[in-house]
C-alpha angles and dihedrals in degrees: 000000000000120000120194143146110290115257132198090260087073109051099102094052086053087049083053091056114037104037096062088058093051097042101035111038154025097255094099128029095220117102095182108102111225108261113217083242100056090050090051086048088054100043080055110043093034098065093038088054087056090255124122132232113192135185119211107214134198134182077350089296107118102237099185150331136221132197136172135193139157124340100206130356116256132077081262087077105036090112091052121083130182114218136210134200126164122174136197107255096255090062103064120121098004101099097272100112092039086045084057104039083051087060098046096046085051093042077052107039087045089061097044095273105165095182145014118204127197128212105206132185109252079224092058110079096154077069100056094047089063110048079054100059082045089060108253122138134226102249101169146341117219108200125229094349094132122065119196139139086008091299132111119230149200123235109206116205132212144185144196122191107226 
């Protein structure tokens, strides 16, 4: 497995990736598919911002990617930083998310970062599992916050401490 920045080549497997999700399930709250311009507008601004935006390859096919950025807006905040991974479906439970969420806490940690939160789907408990075994801790639950395929929906949110 090969993790790297995201590059323009692979704004369409991200697509892939990224726009069933949003268009097919409960996982995220967003509804709006990724445009090819908006990614290109992320793989740019992300890195220019001092964030990364990584891709997770295997066998050259890009398998998932993973992101973070500010948690909140405020110098308060400044130390405290929201992720994001999202993997193709083939991908789940062989490293790859835990591969990706490594690069990301060292990219952080590396630049002062003193915690990642992460925003997870009440109806994603694989999620949850995860960020568990990776050493995160449920730090709250906000009920029916999200709103998505005429159902409300709990954000859970969690925290490690980098």
């Amino acid at each position: 497995m090969e993790i790297r920045t995201a590059g323009m080549p692979d704004i369409e497997a991200i697509r892939n990736i990224w726009n069933p999700v949003i268009r097919d399930t409960l996982i995220t709250f967003t509804t709006a598919q990724k445009s090819p311009a908006e990614l290109r507008q992320m793989i740019v601004e992300k890195p220019a911002q001092g964030y990364p935006f990584l891709v997770a390859l295997q066998a050259g096919t890009v398998t998932g990617f993973a992101t973070y950025g500010r948690f909140r807006d405020g110098p308060g905040y400044d130390r405290t930083m929201e992720h994001s991974i999202m993997l193709a479906p083939n991908a789940q439970g062989k490293g790859v998310g835990r591969a990706l969420l490594t690069a990301i806490e060292k990219h952080a940690h590396g630049q002062g970062i003193h915690s990642l939160i992460a925003g997870i789907s009440g109806e994603n408990p694989a999620a949850v599992a995860f960020h568990l075994r990776c050493g995160f801790h449920k730090i709250a639950v906000v009920p029916q916050v999200g709103h998505k395929f005429g159902s409300w929906l709990d954000l859970i949110l969690m925290q490690k401490y980098l």
